[in-house]
N, C-alpha and C positions, 0 to 999 in steps of 0.2 A: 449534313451533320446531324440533323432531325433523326434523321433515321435510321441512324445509327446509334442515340440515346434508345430508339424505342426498340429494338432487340437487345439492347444490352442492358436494361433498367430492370427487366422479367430474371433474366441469366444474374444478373446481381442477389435479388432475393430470393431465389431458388438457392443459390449459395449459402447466403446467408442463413435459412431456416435450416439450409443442410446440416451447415456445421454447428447449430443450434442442435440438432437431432443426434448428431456424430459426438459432439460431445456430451450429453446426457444421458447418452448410451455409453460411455467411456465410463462415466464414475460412477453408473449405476453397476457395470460389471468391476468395475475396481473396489467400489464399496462392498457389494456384494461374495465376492471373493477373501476381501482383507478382514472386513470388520466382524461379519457374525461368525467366525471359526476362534477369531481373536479375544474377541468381550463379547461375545453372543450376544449383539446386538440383534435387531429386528433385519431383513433384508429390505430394503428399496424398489417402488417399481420403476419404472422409465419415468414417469413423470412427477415424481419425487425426489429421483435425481434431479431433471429438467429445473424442479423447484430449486432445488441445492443450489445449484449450478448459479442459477441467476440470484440468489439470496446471497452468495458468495463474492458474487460480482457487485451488489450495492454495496456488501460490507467491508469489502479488501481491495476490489479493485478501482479505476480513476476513471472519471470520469473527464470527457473531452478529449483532445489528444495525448499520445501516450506520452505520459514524462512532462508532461508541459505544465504542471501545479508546483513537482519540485524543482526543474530546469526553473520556472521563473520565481520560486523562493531565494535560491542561490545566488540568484543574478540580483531581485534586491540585497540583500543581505551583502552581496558583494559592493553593492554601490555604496549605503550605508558605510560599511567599514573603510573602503575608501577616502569619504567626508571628515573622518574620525580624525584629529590631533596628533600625534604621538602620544599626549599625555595621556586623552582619551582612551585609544585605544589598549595603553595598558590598563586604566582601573579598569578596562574591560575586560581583560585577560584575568587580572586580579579577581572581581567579583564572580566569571566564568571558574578559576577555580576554587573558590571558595564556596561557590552552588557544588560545584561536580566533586569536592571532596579531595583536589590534587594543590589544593594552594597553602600558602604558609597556615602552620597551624595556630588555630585561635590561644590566646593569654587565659590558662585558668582563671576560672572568678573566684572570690574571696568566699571561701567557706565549700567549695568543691573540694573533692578527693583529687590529691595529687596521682598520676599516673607514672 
């Protein structure tokens, strides 16, 4: 079993930087193509792509396994509401739409313009 991590741990990260390379080369010619004919932007070299790419991924993408930050928000939140009353659980709906704009509408105050 030893020796079988130790040829396949090299074949891993040659992968890995592959499509590190594979894709840096993608949005460098995709940038490059779309943006300066478009907004005559500046063009990109590879590794300013490379840069992109990974600046892209600290900023939008997840870190850890895929999906498993919102999979496990969901799953509290689902427990949570669960635990809830009935009573609860409406002034929560109630308060949810009066944040989000969909719930009964508020009583003018005194000395506001009537609509």
């Amino acid at each position: 079993m030893r020796k079988r991590w130790f040829f396949i741990a090299p074949l891993v990260v040659v992968g890995m930087v592959g499509f590190a390379f594979l894709f840096g080369w993608v949005v460098m010619q995709l940038w490059n193509w779309l943006l300066p004919p478009l907004f005559g932007w500046h063009t990109l070299t590879f590794w300013q792509a490379l840069a992109l790419l990974v600046l892209c991924h600290i900023l939008f993408g997840r870190f850890g396994p895929r999906g498993f930050h919102r999979q496990h928000w969901r799953h509290r939140m689902r427990e949570r509401w669960e635990r809830l009353t009935p009573e609860e659980r409406e002034r929560m709906r109630q308060r949810w739409g009066a944040r989000c704009g969909y719930g009964p509408a508020a009583s003018p105050t005194p000395g506001s313009p009537a609509t």
